[in-house]
N, C-alpha and C positions, 0 to 999 in steps of 0.2 A: 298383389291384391288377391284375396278370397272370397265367396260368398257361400252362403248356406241357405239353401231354400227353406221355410218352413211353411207351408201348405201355401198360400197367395204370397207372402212375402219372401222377399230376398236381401238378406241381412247381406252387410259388405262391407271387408274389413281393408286396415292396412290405411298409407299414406291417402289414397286419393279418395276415403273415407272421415278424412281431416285427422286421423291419429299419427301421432308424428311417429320416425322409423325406432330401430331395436333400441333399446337403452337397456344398463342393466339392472336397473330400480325401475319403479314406477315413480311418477311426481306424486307425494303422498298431499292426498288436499282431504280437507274439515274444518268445521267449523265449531267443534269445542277444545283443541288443541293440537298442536306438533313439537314435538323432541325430535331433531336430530343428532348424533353424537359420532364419534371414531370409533366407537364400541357399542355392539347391541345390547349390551347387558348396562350400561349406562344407561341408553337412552331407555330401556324399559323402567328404570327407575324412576326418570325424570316422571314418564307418564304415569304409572303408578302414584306420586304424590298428584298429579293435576286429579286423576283420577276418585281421588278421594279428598278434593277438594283445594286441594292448595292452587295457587297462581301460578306464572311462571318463574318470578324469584324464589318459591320453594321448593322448583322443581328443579330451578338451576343450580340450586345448594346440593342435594340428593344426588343428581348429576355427576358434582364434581367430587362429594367423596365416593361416589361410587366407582368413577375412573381412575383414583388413584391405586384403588384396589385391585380391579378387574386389569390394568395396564399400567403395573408396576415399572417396566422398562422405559416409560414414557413421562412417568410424570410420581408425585408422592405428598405425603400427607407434611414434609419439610421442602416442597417446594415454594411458586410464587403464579399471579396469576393474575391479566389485564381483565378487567370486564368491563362490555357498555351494555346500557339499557336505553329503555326508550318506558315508563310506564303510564299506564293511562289515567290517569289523575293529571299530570302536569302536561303530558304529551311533550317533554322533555329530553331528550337527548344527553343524559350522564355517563361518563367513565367513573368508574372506584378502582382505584391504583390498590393492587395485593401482591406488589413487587417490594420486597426487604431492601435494606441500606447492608453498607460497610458496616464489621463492626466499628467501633473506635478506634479498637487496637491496630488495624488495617490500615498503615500508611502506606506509604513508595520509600519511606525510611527504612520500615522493619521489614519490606522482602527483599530490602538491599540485604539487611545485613544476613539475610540467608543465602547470599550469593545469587538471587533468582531476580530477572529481565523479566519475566513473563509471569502469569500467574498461573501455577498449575490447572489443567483443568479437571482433577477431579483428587479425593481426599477431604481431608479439612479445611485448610487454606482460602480456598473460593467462596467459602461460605458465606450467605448473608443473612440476614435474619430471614425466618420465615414467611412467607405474608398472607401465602393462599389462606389459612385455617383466619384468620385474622379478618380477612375481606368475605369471605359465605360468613363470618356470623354476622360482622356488620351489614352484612345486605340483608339478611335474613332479620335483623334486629328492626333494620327501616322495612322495608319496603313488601318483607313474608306475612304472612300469618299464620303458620304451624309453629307447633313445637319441635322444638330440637330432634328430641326424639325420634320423629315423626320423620324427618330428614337424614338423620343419622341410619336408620334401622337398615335400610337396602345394605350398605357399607357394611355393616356389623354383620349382616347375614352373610354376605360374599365373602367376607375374612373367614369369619367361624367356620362355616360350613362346606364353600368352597368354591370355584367354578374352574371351568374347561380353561386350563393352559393355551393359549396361541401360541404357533410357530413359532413366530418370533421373541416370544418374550423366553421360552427354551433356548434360541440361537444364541439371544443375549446373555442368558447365564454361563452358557456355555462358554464363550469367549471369555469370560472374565472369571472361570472356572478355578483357574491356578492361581489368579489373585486372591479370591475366596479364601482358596485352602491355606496357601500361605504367608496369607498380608493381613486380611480380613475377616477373621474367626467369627465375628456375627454377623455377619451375613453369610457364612458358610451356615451357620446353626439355624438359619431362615429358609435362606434357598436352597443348601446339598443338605437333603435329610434320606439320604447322607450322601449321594448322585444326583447329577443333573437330573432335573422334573423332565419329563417327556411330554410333547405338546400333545393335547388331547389327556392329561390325566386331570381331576382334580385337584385343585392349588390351593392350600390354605394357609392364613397367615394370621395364627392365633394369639400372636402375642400384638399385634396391630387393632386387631378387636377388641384386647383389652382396654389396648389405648383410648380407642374411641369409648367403651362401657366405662370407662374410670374418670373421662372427661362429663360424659353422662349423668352418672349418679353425684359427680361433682356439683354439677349445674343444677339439679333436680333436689338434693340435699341444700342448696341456698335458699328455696324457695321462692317466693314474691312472685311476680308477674313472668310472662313469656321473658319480655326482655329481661326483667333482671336476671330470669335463666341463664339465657345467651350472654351476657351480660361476665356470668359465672363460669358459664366454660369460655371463654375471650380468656378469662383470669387464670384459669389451672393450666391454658397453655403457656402464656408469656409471663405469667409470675407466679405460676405453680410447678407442678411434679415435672413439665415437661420441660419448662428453662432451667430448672436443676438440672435434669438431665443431660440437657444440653451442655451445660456450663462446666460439670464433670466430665462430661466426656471429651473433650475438645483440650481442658489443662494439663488432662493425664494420660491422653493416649498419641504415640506417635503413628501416623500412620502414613502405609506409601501414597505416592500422589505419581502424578506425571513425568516428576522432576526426575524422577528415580528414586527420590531420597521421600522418606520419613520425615512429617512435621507434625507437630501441635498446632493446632486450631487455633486462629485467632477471636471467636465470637465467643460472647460471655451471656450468663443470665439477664447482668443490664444492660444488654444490645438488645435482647428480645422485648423487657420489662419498658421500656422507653419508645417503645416503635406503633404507630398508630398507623393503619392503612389511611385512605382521603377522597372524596369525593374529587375530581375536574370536571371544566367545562372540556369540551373536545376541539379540536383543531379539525377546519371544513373549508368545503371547497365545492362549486356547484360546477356538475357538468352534465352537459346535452339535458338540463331538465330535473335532474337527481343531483340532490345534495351528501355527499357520502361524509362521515363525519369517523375520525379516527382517534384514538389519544396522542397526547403530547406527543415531545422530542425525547423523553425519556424514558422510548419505545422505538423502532426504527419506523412505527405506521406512519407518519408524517411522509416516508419514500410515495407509500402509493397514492396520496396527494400532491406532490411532484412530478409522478409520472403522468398524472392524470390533466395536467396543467400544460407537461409537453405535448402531450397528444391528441390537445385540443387543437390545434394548428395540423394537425389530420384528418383527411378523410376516413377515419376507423370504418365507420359503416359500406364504405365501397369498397373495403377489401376481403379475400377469400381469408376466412377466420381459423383456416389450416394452410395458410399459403404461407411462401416465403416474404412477402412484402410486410404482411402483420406480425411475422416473427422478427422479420429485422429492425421493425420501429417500437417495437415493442421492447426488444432486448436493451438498443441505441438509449429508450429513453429509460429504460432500468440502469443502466452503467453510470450516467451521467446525476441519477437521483441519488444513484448511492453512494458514490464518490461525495454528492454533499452531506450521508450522513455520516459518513467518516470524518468531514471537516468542521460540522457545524454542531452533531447532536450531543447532549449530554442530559442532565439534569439541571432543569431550566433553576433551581432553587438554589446552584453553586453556579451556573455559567448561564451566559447572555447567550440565548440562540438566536439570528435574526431571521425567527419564521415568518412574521409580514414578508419581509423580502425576498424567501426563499417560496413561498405562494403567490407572490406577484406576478400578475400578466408581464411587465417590463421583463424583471429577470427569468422569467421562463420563454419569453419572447425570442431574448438573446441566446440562452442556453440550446435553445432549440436548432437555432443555425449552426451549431457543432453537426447535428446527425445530417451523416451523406450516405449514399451507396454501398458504402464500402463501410466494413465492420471496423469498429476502433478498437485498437489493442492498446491504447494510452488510458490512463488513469487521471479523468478530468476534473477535479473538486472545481467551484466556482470562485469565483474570485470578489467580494463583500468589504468595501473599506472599512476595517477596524476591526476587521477579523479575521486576519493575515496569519498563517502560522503553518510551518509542515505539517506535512501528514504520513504518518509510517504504511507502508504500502513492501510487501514481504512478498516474492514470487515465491509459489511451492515448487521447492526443486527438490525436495524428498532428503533433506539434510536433515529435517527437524521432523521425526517421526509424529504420527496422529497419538501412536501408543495407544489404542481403541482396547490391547488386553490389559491396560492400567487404570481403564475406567474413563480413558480421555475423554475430551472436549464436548463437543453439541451431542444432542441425540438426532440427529436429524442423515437425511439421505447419503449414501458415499457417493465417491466419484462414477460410480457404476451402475446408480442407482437402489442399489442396498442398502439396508440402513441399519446402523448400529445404535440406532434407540429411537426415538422422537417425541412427540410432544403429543399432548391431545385437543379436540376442540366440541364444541356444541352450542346450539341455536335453539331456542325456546321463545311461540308464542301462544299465550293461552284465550280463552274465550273473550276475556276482560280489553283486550289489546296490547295489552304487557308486552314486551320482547328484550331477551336477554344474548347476549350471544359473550361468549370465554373462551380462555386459549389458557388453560394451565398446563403449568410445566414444571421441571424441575424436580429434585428430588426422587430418580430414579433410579433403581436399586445398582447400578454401575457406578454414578456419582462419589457416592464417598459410601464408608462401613455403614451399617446398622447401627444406630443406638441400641445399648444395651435393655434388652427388655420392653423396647418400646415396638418393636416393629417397622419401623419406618428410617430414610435415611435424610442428612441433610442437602441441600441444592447445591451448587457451585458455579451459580452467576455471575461471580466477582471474577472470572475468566474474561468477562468483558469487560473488564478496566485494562486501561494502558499503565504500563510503570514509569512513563514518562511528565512530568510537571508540564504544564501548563496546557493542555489538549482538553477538550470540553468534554472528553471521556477518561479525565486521564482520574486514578483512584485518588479519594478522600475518605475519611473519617464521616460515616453516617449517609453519603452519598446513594444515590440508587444506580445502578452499574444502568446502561443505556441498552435494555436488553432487545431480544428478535422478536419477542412476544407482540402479537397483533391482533386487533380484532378490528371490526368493521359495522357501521351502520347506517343503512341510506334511508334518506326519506324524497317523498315524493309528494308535490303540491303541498306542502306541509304537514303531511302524515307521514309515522315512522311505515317504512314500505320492505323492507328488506336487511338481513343479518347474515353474514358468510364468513368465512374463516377457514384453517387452514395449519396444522402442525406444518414444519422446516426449515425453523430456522431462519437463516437469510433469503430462503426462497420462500417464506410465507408473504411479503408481499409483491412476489414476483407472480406464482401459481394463482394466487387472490386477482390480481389484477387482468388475468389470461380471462379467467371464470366472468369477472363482471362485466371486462369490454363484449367479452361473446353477448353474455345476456341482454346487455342496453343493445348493443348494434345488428346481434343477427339472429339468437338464439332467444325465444322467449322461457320455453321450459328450463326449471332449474336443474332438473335431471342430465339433461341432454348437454345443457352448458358446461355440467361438472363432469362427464361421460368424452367433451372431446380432447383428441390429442395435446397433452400437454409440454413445457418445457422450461428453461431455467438459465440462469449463467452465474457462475462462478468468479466474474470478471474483479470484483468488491475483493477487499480482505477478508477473509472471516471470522466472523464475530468471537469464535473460539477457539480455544488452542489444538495449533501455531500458529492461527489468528493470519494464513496467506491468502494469494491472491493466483486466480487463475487468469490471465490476461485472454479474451477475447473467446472465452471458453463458451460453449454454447450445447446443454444435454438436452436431447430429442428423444420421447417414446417413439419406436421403430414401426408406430402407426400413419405418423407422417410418411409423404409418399417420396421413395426415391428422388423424385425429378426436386421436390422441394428442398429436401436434404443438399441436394448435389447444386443447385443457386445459392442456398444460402453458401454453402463450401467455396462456388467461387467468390460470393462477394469478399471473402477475409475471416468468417466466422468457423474454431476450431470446434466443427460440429463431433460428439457423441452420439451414437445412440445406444438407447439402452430398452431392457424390455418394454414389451408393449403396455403394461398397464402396470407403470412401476413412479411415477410422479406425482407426490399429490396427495394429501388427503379431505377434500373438500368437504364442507357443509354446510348448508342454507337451509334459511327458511324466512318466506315472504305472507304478506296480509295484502292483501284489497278487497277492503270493502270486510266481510265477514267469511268471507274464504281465507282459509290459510291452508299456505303450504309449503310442504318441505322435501329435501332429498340429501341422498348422503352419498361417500366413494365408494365405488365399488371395488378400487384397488388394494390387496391385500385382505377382500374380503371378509372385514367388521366391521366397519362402519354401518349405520344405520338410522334410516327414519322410520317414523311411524307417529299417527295423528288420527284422530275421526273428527 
């Protein structure tokens, strides 16, 4: 504690002043708006449109093309993308599904007959239709009120003109350096002009600008109203210049993949021409008070209302929130949620998920007597009559490479904490009550080549298909692969209260779920919640290729304290650690009453709130 005299009084600072200890943000609070994002230059976008009037669905359009720009390694303009809302009109509770299908052509017939078990993870092959660009008009069509334009411009300006390279998104070119040069000639012509970009230069990426300017005058040249704008560029992408392009580029070019080998594309113009994003209801679950509300099964968010089911049958709030006791019921009831969504989850519109049953007090009752003492290195799915069937379960024994320099698999954290790409997110509420929160992803420049001309690349989420018949993940024709993609929305007393999220992959509703139990049970600032020691397990298969399994695996930032480390090590869990501020990319933002407020990670140092 400090104090500072000024003439009679004595100002006094610090904890016992009621300001909570060091964090590395401030809790940003206002009452005319908050953007959070994984990127500063995102989130200044988002506020710039609130700014000049838009809502938070026009800030969260702006947003998201401005992330695909600013954090190319992460995410892209042929990616895909979860969102829920809450807006105040209906005080409603909606997800819009901006996750692409199989193409057609994409059986478990036709990657037989390329001699391939798995599905590469990255090239052509994985490809699904695109759905991000598809889901911001449609939201932007309902529920925005700006022009296109007006949302696009941020995007267009950071393409054309340019902005400051991050480390990592330099590390990542770097690795995939030689693939570039000699696999993938445009995206050499994008990213080596004509050497690796060095972080801190400005980055521009002019033929991406165009993309977006040519979709623009597209929409703007139909004329009629806002929407039949948007309406217009919906059409120049999925049955215009850009499903040509798509559909050329995929019949005639072979390119390397994971496999080692060169393939052609299975997606076509009419995969794109055919595909409509969709409104859902969400899938909820009420605990200690707060109803947190997630998307379907054709998502894995359903895990952190599972976990949240187990661990109601805990004392959460009596334990230390960096001790070993909340790590170990924490991790126990993560192993055993995702074991079920290995067994149960797919695309509820091809396969029966039985999610009553897998939300049920009974069977989370019984599930829960599994977790003991002692860490589990078995692989539990639940057991559901009528939905009996193996489940592939792959230890990593380092036979079946990552191939991270062929563009492989997730963009998400390595075994060491490092990451070779990841994904982005952000949370927006505006003056109105509005609240948006997103998690795009996909389509990052390691994924697969450049379109020619276009600037941008396609996703490769069809990685999460299984090549095995009959599995509730296993690949179809038109299917949405069961991706990692997560977001999150809780309400309270019947108002929406809160939005958080989280780029990682299998660990976004691992990290997610760290963050919220702190905040309900012992942490009220959102700052401070996202600020403590984080951690993760590997125990699940991975959603991407080689799609293994770390049995009982357990990664700790090296902020937890020895003594914790070394309990949990006896109880059975094969602890890691890894740097101190190396898990995680969180971000929230909460409303009570007419305060709002927001915070972002401070890990890797870009993320960012900001709000008045």
């Amino acid at each position: 504690m400090s104090q500072l005299s000024l003439g009679n009084f004595r100002l006094t600072y610090g904890p016992d002043a009621g300001e909570p200890p060091f964090l590395t943000r401030p809790e940003i609070v206002g009452t005319f708006g908050v953007v959070t994002s994984t990127h500063w230059l995102g989130t200044a976008a988002g506020m710039r449109v609130l700014e000049i009037g838009g809502n938070a669905f026009d800030a969260a359009v702006a947003t998201g093309f401005a992330l695909q720009v600013v954090e190319p390694h992460l995410n892209g303009f042929g990616g895909e993308v979860p969102i829920i809302f809450n807006d105040a009109k209906s005080r409603k509770t909606r997800v819009l599904c901006g996750q692409g299908v199989a193409p057609q052509a994409a059986t478990i017939g036709a990657f037989g007959a390329l001699g391939l078990d798995i599905i590469p993870g990255s090239g052509l092959l994985p490809a699904c239709v695109p759905g991000s660009f598809g889901a911001w008009m449609v939201l932007l069509r309902d529920y925005g009120t700006l022009r296109l334009r007006d949302v696009l411009e941020p995007a267009i300006a950071y393409a054309r003109n340019g902005y400051v390279l991050l480390p990592r998104i330099a590390a990542a070119i770097k690795i995939v350096e030689p693939l570039f040069r000699n696999e993938w000639p445009t995206s050499r012509d994008v990213y080596l002009r004509p050497d690796v970009p060095l972080a801190g230069e400005l980055f521009t990426n002019p033929d991406l600008a165009a993309t977006y300017e040519r979709i623009l005058t597209t929409a703007e040249a139909a004329g009629g109203s806002r929407e039949q704008q948007i309406e217009a560029a919906k059409q120049a992408f999925y049955q215009g210049f850009v499903a040509e392009a798509v559909d050329r580029f995929a019949r005639e070019s072979e390119v390397m993949d994971t496999s080692g080998r060169r393939h052609r594309g299975l997606i076509t113009g009419q995969d794109l021409a055919t595909w409509e994003p969709a409104y859902e209801e969400p899938l909820s679950i009420d605990y200690h008070g707060y109803r947190v509300n997630k998307p379907g099964v054709w998502t894995q968010g359903p895990v952190f209302l599972q976990q949240l089911a187990l661990l109601k049958g805990f004392d959460i709030g009596g334990l230390d929130p960096v001790g070993d006791e909340f790590v170990h019921l924490v991790t126990e009831s993560s192993k055993l949620a995702f074991a079920d969504r290995e067994k149960f989850y797919g695309d509820p519109a091809y396969v029966d998920v039985p999610v009553d049953t897998l939300l049920s007090a009974d069977y989370s009752n019984a599930r829960r007597g599994l977790i003991g003492r002692r860490a589990s290195a078995e692989f539990r799915p639940g057991h559901i009559e009528g939905y009996e069937h193996d489940v592939p379960y792959a230890v990593a024994d380092g036979t079946r490479s990552e191939g991270t320099s062929l563009g492989a698999g997730e963009p998400t954290v390595g075994p060491r904490g490092a990451s070779r790409g990841d994904t982005v997110h952000f949370d927006i509420i505006d003056r109105f009550g509005n609240m948006v929160s997103a998690t795009p992803s996909g389509g990052w420049l390691q994924s697969s080549p450049v379109l020619p001309g276009l600037g941008f690349t396609l996703g490769t989420r069809a990685q999460m298909f299984w090549l095995r018949p009959d599995l509730p993940a296993s690949l179809a024709p038109g299917k949405r692969p069961r991706t990692t993609l997560s977001v999150t929305m809780v309400e309270r007393d019947g108002e929406p209260y809160l939005s958080f999220g989280t780029p990682g992959g299998d660990q976004q509703d691992q990290w997610s779920l760290a963050f919220f139990l702190r905040h309900v049970h012992h942490v009220d600032n959102l700052q401070q919640s996202i600020d403590l020691p984080m951690f993760h397990n590997d125990h699940m298969p991975s959603s991407f290729f080689p799609r293994q399994a770390k049995p009982a695996s357990l990664t700790m930032e090296s902020r937890f304290s020895p003594e914790t480390v070394r309990r949990l090590e006896a109880r059975g869990h094969n602890v890691e650690t890894v740097a101190e501020w190396s898990l995680g990319r969180l971000s929230a933002a909460s409303r009570r009453g007419r305060a709002l407020r927001a915070a972002a990670n401070a890990r890797y140092m870009q993320g960012y709130a900001f709000g008045r």
